[in-house]
C-alpha positions as CSV (number, residue, x, y, z in Angstrom):
1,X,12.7,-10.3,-6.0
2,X,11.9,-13.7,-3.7
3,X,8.8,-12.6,-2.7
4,X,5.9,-11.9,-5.4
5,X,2.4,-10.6,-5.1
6,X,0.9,-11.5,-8.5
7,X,1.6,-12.7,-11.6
8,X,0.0,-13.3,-15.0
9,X,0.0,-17.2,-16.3
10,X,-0.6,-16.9,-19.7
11,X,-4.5,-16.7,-19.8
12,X,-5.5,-16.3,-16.0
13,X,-4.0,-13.7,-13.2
14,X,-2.9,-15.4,-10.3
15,X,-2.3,-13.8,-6.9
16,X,-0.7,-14.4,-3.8
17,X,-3.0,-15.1,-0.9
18,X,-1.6,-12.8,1.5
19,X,-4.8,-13.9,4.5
20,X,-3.1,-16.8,5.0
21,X,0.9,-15.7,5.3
22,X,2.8,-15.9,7.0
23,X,1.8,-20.1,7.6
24,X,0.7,-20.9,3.9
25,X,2.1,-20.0,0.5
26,X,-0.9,-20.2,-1.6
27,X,-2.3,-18.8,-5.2
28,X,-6.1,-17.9,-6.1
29,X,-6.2,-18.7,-10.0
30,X,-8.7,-15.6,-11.2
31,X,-10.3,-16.4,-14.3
32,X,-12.4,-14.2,-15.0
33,X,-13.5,-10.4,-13.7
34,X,-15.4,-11.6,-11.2
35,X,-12.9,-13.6,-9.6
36,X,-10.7,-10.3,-9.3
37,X,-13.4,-8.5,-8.1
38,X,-13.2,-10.8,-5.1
39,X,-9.6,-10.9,-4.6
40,X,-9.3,-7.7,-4.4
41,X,-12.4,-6.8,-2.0
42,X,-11.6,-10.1,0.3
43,X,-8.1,-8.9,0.4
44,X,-6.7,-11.7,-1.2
45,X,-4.5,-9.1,-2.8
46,X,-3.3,-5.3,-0.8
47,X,-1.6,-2.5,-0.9
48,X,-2.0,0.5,-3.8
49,X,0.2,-0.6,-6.1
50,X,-0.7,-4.1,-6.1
51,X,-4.5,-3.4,-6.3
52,X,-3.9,-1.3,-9.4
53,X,-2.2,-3.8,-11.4
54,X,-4.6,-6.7,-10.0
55,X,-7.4,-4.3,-11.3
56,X,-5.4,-4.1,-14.7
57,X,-5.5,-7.9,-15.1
58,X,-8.9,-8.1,-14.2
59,X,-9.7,-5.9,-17.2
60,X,-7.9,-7.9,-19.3
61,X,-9.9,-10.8,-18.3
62,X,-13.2,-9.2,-18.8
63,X,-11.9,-8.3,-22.3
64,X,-11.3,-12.2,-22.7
65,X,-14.7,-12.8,-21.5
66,X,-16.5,-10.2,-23.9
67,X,-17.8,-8.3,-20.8
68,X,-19.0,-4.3,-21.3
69,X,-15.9,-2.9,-20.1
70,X,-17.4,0.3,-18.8
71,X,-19.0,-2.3,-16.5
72,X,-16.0,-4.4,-15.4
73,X,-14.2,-0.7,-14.7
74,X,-16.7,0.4,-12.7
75,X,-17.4,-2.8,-10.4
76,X,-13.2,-3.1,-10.3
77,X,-13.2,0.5,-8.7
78,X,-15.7,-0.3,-6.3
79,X,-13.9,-3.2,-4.8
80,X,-11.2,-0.8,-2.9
81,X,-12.5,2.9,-3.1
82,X,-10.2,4.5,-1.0
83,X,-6.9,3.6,-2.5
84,X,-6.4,5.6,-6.2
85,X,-4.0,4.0,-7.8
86,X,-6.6,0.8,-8.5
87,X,-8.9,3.7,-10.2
88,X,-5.7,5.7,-11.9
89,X,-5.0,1.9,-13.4
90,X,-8.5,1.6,-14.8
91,X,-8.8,4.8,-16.4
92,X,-5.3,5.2,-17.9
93,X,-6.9,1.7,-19.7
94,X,-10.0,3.3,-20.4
95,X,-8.9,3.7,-24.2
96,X,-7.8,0.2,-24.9
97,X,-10.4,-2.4,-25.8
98,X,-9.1,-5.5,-26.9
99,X,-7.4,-8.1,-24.8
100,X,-4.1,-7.8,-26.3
101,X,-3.9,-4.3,-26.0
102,X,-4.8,-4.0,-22.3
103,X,-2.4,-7.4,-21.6
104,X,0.6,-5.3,-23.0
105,X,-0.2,-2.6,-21.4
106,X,-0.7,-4.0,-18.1
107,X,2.2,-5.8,-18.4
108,X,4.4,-2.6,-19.1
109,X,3.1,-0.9,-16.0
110,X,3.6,-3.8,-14.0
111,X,7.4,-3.3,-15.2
112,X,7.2,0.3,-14.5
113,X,6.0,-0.1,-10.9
114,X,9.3,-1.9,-10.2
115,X,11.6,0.4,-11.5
116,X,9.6,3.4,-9.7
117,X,9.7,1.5,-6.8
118,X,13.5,1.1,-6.8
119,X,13.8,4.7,-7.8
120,X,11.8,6.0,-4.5
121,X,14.2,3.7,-2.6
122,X,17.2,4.9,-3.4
123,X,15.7,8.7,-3.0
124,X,14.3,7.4,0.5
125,X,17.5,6.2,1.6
126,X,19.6,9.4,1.0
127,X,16.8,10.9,3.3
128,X,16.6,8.8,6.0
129,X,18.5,8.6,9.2
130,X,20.0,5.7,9.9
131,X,18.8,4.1,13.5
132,X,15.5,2.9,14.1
133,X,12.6,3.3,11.7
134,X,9.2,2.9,12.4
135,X,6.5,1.4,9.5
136,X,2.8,0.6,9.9
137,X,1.1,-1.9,7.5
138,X,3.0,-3.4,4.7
139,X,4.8,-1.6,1.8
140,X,6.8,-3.9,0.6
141,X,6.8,-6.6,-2.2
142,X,3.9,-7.7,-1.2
143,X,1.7,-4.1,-1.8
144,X,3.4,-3.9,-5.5
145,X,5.0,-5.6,-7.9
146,X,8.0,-5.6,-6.2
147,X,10.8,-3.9,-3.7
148,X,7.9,-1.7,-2.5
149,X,7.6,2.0,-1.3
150,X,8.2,2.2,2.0
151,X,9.6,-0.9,3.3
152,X,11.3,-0.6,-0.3
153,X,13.1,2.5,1.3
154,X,14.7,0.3,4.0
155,X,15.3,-2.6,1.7
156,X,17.2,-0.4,0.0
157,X,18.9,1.3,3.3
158,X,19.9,-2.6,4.3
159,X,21.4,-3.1,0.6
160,X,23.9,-0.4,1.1
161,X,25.0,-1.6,4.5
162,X,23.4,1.1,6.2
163,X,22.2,0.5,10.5
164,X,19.0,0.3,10.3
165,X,16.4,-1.5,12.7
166,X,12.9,-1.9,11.8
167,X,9.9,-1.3,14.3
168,X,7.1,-3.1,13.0
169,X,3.5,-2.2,14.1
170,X,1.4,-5.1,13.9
171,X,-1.5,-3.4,12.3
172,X,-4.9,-4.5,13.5
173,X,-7.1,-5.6,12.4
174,X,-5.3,-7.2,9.6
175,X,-2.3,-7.4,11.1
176,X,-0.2,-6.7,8.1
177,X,2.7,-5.8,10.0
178,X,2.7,-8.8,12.2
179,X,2.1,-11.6,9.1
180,X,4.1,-9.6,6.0
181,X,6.2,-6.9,7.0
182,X,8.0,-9.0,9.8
183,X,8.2,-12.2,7.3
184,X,9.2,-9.4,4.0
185,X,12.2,-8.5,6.8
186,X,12.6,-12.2,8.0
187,X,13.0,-13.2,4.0
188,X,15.9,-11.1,3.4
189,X,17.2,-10.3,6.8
190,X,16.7,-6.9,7.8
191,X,17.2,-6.1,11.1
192,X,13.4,-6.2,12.6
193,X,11.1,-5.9,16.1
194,X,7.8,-6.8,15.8
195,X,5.6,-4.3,18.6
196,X,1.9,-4.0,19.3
197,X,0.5,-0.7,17.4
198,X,0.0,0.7,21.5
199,X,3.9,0.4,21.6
200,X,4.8,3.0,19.3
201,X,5.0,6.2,21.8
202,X,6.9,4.1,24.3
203,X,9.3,3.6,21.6
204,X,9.7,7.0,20.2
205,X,9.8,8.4,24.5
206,X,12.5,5.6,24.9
207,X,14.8,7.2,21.9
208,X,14.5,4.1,19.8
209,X,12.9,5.6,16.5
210,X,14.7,7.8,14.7
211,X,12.0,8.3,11.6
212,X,8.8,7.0,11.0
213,X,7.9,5.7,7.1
214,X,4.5,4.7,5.8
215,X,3.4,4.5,2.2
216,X,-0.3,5.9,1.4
217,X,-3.7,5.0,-0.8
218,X,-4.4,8.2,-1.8
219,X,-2.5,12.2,-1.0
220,X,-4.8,15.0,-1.7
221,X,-3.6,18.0,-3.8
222,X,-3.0,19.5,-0.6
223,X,-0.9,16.9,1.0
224,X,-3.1,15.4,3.1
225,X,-2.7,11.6,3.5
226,X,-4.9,8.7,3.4
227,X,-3.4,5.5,4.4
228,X,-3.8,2.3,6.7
229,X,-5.7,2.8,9.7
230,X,-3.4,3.9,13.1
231,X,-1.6,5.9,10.5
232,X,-2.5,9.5,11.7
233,X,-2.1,8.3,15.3
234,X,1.9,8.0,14.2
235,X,1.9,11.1,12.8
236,X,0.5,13.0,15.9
237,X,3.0,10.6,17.8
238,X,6.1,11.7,16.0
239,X,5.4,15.4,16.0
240,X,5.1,14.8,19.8
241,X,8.7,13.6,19.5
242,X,10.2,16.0,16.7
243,X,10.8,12.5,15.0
244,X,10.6,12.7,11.1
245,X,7.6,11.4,9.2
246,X,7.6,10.1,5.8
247,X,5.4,9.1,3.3
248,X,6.7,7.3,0.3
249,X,4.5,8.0,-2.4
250,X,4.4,6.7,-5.9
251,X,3.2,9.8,-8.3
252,X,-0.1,7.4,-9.0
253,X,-1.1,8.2,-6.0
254,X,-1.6,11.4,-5.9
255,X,-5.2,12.6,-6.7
256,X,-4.9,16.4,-8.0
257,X,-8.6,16.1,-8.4
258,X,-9.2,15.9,-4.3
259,X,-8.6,19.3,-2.9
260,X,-8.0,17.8,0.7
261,X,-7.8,15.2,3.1
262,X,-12.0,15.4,3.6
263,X,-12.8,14.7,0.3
264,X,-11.4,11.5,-0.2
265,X,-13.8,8.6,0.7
266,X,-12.7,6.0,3.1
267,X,-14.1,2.7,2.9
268,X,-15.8,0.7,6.1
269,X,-15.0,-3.2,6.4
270,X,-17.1,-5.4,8.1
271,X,-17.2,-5.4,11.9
272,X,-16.2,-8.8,12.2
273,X,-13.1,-7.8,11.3
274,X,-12.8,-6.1,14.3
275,X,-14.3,-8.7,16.7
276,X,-13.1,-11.5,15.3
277,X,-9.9,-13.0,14.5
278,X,-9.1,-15.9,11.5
279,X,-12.6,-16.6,12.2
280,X,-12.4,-16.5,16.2
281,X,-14.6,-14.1,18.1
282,X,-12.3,-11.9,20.5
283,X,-15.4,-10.0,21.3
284,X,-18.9,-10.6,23.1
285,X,-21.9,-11.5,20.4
286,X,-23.7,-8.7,19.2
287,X,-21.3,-5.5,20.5
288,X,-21.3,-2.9,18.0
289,X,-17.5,-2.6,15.9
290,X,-16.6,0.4,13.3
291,X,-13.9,-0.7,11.1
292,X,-12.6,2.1,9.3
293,X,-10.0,0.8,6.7
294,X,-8.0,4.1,6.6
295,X,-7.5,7.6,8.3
296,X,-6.5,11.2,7.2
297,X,-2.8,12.5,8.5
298,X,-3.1,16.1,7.8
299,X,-0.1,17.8,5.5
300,X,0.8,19.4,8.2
301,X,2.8,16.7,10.0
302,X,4.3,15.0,7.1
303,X,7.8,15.9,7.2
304,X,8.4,15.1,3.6
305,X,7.0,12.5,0.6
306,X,9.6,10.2,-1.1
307,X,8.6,9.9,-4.8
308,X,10.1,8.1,-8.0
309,X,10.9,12.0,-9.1
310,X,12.7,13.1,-5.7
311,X,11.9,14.4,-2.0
312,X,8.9,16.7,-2.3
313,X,9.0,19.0,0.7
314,X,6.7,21.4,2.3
315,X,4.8,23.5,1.1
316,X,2.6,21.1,-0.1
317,X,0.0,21.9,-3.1
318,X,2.2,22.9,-6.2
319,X,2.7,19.3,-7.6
320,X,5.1,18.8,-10.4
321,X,3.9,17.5,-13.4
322,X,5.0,14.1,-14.3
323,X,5.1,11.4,-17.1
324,X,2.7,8.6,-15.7
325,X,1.8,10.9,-13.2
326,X,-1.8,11.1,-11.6
């Protein structure tokens, strides 16, 4: 892959800064747990995939450091609640205690993330129509450790020669679609239209979306999906439309343990976010701003989830059991 999220240097992790793509190409050397800690909560580092293994290496440097690592686990997991695949990461280390055994194992699921990721892209793309798709956030290399999930569908679509045209919604207030998505498409030429998030039902009305892909931070037992803000808004939009809806979702994220969509915690970012833009207020001084990082889609209007293991229709709730599964 050209484009990489994070990468271990032989005694430090270091991580793409994905705040200042698309203008910068950049790396935050993290020495130690604390620096992880901050990566991941300042969003140096996103996306579920790529939070887990980030998580991984900063276990691996608490173990350098001679930290507790009950207490390096549980400060990693507070970073990012929502998304489960950091937490599935920690506790599938939980056993290991010595730096050389977490490193190797880290280092085997960041490995393993690739190939699953490849595997749910050449599932997704015997799925999907071809025609326009519509993705929110980024799921691409960026959110993993490579390919991606959703936007590693269409990658894959694009390899085969398939017509495809991506609709990209920027994605306040990060505007992940807008700085990685578009420049993930622009870095290996897939076909790609850059809208504002408000866009997406005038699409969809016009005839120019034929599916709709997102990837996810957590899926209850019941098939209820937490991912990126704006998300459940496409959902309601593309039942609307009778327009397919997707969810690529690697088996880590699943959280048998949640029973549904209300269970599953969703972490508030700060307002400024919200009324503020690379450091620019957009908004008057002192107006109050929720910043919700995620919403719920209910199961209901997912038309199916992509997984390393297959296409995993309705009814939802009766999960296979898998090797590395959650």
């Amino acid at each position: 892959m050209s484009v990489v999220s994070l990468r271990w240097a032989t005694d430090h992790l270091e991580l793409l800064d994905q705040r200042a793509l698309p203008g910068e190409t950049r790396w935050i050397h993290c020495k130690s747990v604390d620096d992880a800690v901050e990566a991941i909560r300042t969003m140096v580092v996103r996306g579920a995939p790529a939070l887990a293994l980030a998580a991984g290496y900063g276990l691996v440097l608490a173990a350098m450091e001679g930290e507790d690592l009950t207490n390096a686990r549980a400060r990693l997991a507070a970073a990012r609640p929502t998304a489960v695949n950091l937490a599935w990461m920690l506790d599938r280390l939980a056993p290991l205690h010595t730096t050389e055994a977490l490193l190797k194992a880290v280092q085997a699921e960041h490995a393993a993330d690739l190939v699953i990721n490849r595997q749910m892209g050449e599932h997704g793309a015997d799925t999907l129509p071809d025609g326009g798709i519509y993705t929110h956030c980024n799921t691409g290399a960026l959110a993993t450790a490579g390919h991606g999930t959703a936007l590693g569908v269409i990658r894959t679509l694009h390899t085969r020669g398939r017509d495809v045209h991506v609709y990209a919604g920027e994605t306040r207030p990060w505007l992940q679609g807008a700085r990685l998505t578009s420049w993930e498409c622009l870095q290996e030429g897939i076909p790609c239209t850059l809208v504002a998030d408000s866009a997406a039902g005038a699409l969809m009305g016009e005839g120019r979306v034929q599916s709709v892909i997102v990837g996810c931070d957590r899926v209850a037992k019941n098939g209820d999906v937490a991912n990126k803000i704006g998300t459940r808004n496409l959902a309601i939009l593309a039942h609307f439309h009778d327009i397919p809806f997707y969810v690529a979702m690697p088996f880590s994220t699943l959280d048998r343990s949640c029973p549904a969509g209300a269970s599953i915690p969703i972490e508030q970012r700060p307002s400024d976010e919200i009324t503020h833009i690379a450091g620019r207020a957009i908004a008057p001084e002192g107006v109050h701003a929720a910043n919700p990082a995620f919403d719920i889609t209910p199961a209901r209007l997912v038309t199916a989830f992509i997984t390393e293991h297959g296409v995993i229709k309705p009814p939802f709730g009766e999960w296979p059991t898998v090797d590395g599964g959650a």
